[in-house]
C-alpha positions, 0 to 999 in steps of 0.5 A: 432389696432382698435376694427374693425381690432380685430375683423376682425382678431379674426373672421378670426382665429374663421373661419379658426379653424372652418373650420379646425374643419370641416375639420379634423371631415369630413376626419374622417367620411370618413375615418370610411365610406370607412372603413367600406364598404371595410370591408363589401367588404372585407367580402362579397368576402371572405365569397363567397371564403369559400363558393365555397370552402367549396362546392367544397370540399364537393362535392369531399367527397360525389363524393368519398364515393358515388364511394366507395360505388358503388365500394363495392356494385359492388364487392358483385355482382359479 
């Protein structure tokens, strides 16, 4: 094999691991970027759900003791 041929050939396996380098290196970056912004969807979406039902359930409580109180106050009027 001639000087040429080897590094032709030492060129092509040097090109071929570095695109396989770059390769496996961007499926990674993607892999943590996809990642991340499902899990900032993820918390968004339940933060929201905690939310409305945090508020629903405290608006039942104040609904509840304000007509209790109102009950009360009823009955000591009349």
């Amino acid at each position: 094999m001639t000087d040429r041929q080897t590094d032709g050939q030492t060129d092509r396996q040097t090109d071929r691991q570095t695109d396989r380098q770059t390769d496996r290196q961007t499926d990674r970056q993607t892999d943590r970027q996809t990642d991340r912004q499902t899990d900032r969807q993820t918390d968004r979406q339940t933060d929201r759900q905690t939310d409305r039902q945090t508020d629903r359930q405290t608006d039942r409580q104040t609904d509840r003791q304000t007509d209790r109180l109102t009950d009360r106050q009823t009955d000591r009027q009349t």
